[in-house]
PALODREN-804036 format. One record per atom (N, C-alpha, C): residue in one letter; atom name; x, y, z. Coordinates in Angstrom, 2 decimals, decimal comma, always signed. Layout:
<pts>
 tikol vogu      px      py      pz
     a   CA       X       Y       Z
...
</pts>
This chain:
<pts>
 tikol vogu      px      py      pz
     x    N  +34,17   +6,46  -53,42
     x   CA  +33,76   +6,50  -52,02
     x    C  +32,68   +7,57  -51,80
     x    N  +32,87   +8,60  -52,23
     x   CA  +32,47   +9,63  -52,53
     x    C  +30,79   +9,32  -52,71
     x    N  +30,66   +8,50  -53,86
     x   CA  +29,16   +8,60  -54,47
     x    C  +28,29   +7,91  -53,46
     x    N  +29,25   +6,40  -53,18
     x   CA  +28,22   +5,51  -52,20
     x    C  +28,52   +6,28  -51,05
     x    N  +28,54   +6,88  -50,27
     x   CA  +28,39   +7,81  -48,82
     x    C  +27,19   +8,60  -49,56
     x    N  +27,08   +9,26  -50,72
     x   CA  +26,15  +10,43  -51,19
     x    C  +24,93   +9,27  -51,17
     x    N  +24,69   +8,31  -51,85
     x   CA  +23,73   +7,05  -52,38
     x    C  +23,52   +6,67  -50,68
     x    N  +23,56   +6,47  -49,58
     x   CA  +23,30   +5,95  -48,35
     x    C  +22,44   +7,36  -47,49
     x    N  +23,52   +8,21  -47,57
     x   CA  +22,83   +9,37  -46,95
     x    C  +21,23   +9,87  -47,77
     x    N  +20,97   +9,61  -49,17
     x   CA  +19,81   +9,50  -50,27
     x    C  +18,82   +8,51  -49,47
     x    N  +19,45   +7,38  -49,30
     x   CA  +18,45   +6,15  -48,88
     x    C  +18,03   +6,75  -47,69
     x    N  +18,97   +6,97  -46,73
     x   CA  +18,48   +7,20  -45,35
     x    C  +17,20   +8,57  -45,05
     x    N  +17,70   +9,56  -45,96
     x   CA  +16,82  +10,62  -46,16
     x    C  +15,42  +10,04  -46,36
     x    N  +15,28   +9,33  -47,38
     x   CA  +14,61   +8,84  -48,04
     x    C  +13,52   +8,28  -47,28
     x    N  +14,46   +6,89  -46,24
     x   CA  +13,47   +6,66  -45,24
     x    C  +13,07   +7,18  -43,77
     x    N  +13,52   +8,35  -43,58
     x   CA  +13,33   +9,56  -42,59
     x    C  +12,09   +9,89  -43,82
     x    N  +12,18  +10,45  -44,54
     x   CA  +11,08  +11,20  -45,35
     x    C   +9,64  +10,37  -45,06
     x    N   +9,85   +8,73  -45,55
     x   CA   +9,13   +7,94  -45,21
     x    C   +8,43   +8,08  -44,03
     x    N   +9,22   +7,72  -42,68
     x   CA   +8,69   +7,61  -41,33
     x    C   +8,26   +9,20  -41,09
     x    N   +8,14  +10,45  -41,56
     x   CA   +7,52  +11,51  -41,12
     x    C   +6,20  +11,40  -41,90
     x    N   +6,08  +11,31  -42,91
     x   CA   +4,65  +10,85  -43,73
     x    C   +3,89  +10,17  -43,02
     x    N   +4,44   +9,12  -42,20
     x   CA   +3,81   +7,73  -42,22
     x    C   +3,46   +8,25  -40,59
     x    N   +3,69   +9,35  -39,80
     x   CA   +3,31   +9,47  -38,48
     x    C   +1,72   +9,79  -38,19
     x    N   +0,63   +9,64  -38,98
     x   CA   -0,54  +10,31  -39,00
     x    C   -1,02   +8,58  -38,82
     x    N   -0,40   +7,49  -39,06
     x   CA   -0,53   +6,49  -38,81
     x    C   -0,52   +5,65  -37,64
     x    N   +0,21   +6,17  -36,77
     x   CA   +0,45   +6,09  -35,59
     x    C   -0,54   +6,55  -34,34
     x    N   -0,38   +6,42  -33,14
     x   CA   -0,98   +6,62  -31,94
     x    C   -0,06   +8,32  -31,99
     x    N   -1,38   +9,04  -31,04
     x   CA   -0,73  +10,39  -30,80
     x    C   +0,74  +10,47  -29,92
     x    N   +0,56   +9,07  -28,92
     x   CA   +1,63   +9,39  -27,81
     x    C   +2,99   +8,98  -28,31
     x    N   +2,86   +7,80  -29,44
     x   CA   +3,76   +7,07  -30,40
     x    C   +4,51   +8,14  -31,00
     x    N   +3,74   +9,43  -31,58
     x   CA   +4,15  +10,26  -32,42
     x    C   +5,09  +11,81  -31,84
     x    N   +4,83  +11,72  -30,28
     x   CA   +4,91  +13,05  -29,77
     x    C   +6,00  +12,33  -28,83
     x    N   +6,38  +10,79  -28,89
     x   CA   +7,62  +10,66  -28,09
     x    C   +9,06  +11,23  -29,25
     x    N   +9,81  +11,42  -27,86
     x   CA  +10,99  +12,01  -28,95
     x    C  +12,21  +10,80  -29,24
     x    N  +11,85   +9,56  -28,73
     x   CA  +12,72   +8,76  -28,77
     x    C  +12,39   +8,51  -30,00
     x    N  +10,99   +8,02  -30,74
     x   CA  +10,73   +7,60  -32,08
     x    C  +11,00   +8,97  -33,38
     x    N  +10,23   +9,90  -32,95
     x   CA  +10,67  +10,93  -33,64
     x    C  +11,24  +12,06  -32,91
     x    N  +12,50  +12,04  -33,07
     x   CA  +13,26  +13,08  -32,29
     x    C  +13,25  +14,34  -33,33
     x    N  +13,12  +15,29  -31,99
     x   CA  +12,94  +16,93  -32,89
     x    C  +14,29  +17,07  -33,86
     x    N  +14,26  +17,67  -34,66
     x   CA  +15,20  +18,31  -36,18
     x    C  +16,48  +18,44  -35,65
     x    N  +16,80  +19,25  -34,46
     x   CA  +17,95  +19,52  -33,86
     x    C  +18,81  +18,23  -33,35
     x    N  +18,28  +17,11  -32,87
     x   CA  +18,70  +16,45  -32,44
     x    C  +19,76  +15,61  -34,10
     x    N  +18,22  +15,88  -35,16
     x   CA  +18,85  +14,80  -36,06
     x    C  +19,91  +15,88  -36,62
     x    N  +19,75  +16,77  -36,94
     x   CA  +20,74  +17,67  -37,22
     x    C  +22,39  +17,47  -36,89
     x    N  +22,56  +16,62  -35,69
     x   CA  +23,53  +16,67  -34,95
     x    C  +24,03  +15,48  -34,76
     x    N  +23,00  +14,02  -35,51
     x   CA  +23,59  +12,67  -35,69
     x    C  +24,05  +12,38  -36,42
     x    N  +24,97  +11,17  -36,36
     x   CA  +25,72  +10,02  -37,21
     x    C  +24,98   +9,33  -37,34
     x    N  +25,39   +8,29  -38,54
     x   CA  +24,64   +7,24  -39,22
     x    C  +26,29   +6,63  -39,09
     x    N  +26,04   +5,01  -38,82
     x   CA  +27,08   +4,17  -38,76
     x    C  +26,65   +3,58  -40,21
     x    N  +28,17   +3,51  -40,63
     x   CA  +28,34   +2,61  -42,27
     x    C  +29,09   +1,29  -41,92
     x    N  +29,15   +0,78  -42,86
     x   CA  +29,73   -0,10  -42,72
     x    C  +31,11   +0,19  -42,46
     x    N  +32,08   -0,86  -41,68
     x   CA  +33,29   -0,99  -41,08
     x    C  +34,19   -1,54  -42,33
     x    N  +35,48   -0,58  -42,39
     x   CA  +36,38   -1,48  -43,60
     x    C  +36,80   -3,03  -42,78
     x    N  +36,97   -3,85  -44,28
     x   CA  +37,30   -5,15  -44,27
     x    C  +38,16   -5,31  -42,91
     x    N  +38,96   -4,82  -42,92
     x   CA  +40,25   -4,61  -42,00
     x    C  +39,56   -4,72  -40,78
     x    N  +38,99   -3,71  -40,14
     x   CA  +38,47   -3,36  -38,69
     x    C  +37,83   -4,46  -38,37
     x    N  +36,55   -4,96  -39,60
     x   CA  +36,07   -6,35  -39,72
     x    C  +36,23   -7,29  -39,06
     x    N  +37,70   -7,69  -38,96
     x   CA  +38,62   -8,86  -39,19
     x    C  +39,09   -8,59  -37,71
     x    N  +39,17   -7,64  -37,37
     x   CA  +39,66   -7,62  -35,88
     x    C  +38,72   -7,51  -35,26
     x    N  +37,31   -7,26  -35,50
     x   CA  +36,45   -7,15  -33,92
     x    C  +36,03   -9,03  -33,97
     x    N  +36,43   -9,50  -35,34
     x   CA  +36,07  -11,01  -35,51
     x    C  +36,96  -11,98  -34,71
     x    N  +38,03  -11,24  -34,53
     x   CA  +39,42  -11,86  -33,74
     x    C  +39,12  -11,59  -32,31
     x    N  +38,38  -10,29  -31,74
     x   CA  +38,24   -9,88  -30,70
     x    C  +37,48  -10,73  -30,06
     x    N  +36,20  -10,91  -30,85
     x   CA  +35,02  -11,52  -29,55
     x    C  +35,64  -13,09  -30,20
     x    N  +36,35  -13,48  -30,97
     x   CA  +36,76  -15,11  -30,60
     x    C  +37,31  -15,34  -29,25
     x    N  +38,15  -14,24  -28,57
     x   CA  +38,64  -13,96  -28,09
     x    C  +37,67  -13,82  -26,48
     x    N  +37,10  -13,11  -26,83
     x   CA  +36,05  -13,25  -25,49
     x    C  +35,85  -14,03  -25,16
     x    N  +35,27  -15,11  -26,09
     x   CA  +34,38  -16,04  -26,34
     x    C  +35,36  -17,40  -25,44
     x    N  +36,36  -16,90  -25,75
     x   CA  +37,41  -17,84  -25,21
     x    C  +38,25  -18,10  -24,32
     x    N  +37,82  -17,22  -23,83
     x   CA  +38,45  -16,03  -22,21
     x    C  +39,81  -15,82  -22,24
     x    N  +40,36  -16,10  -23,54
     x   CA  +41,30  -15,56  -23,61
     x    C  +42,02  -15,43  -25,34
     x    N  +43,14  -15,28  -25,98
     x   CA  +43,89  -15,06  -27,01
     x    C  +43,95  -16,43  -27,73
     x    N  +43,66  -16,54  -28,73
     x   CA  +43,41  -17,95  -29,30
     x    C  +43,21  -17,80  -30,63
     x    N  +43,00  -18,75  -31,75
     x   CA  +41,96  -18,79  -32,86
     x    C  +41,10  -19,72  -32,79
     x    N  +39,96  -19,36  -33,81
     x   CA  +38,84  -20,04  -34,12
     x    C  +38,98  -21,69  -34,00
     x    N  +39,75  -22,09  -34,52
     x   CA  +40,23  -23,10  -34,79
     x    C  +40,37  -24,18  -33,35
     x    N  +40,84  -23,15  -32,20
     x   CA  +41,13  -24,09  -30,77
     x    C  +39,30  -24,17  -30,44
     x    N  +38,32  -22,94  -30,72
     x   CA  +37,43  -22,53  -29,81
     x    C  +36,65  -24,05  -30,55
     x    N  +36,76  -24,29  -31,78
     x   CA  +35,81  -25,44  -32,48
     x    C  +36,50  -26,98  -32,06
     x    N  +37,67  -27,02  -32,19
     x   CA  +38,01  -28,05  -31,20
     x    C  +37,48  -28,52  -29,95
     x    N  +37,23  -27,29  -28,80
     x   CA  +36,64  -27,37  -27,52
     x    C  +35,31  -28,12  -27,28
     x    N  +34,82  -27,34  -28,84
     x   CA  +33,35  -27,70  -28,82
     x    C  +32,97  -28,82  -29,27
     x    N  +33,39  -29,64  -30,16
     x   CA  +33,62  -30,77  -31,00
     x    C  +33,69  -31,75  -29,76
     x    N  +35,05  -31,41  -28,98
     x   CA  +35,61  -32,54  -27,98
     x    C  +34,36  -32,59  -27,09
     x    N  +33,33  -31,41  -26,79
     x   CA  +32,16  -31,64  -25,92
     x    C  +31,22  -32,53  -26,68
     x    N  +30,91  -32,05  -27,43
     x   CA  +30,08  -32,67  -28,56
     x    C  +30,23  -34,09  -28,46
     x    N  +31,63  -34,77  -28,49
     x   CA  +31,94  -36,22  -28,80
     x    C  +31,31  -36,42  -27,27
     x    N  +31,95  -35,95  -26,12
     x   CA  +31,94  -36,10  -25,06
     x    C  +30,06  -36,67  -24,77
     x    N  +29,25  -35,47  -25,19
     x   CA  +27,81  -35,96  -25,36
     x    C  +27,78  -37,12  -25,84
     x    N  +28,23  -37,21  -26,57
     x   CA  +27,28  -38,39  -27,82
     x    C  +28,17  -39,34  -26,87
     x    N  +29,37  -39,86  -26,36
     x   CA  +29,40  -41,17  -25,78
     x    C  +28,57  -41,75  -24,53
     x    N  +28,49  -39,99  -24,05
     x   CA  +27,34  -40,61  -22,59
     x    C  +26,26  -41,20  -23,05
     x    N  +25,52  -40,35  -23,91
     x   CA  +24,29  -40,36  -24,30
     x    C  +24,39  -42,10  -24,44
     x    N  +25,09  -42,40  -25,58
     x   CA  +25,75  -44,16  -26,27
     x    C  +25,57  -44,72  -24,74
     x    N  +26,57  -44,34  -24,21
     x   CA  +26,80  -45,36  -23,08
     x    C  +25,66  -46,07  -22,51
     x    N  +24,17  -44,34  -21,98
     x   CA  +23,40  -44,77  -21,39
     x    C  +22,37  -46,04  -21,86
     x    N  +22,82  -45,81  -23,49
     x   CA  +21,64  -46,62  -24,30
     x    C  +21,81  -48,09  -24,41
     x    N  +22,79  -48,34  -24,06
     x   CA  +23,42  -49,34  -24,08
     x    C  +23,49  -49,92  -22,64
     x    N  +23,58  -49,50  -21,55
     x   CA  +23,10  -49,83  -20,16
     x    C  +21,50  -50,00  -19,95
     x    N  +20,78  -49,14  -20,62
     x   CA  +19,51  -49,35  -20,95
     x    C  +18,82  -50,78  -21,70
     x    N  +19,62  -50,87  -22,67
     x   CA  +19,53  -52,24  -23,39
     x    C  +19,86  -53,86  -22,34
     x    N  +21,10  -53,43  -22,22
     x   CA  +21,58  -54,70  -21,05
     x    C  +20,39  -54,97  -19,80
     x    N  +19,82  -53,97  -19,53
     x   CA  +19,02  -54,08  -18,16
     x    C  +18,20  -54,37  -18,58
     x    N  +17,75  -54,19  -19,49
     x   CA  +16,09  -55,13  -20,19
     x    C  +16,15  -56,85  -20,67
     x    N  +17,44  -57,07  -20,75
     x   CA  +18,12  -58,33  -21,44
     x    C  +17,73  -59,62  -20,03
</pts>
């Protein structure tokens, strides 16, 4: 665990190192905002988000099914819903084409 946290915090340095090089590239006002490059203190004092264990994963995946569904459910009911619309399309759609046909007859 240990090494890959050391190997991410490397990369990230890495491309901080990058984007301070690369500011002579930029517009003056681009360079002197602090939202793009925020002064030392600020970074001094941030987090970097890693990735989420498998686990936590699996529940924010359960969560917004959940939103998604306005309520407590699985995946499984939410693709049903959608399917049954889906069919629901395709018979109107059929129907109309076929009323379309007859009226030209």
């Amino acid at each position: 665990m240990i090494p890959r946290l050391l190997l991410q915090i490397w990369i990230i340095s890495a491309i901080l190192l990058q984007n301070l090089r690369q500011k002579n590239f930029y517009r003056r006002k681009t360079v002197e905002n602090p939202i793009f490059y925020p002064p030392q203190e600020i970074l001094d004092h941030s987090e970097v988000f890693v990735n989420l264990p498998e686990e936590t994963s699996l529940l924010l995946d359960s969560l917004w099914a959940e939103v998604k569904m306005g309520g407590p459910g699985d995946t499984a009911t939410l693709v049903a819903v959608l399917a049954a619309f889906l069919l629901l399309y395709i018979g109107i759609v059929v129907y109309k084409k076929m009323k379309v046909k007859r009226e030209l007859k």
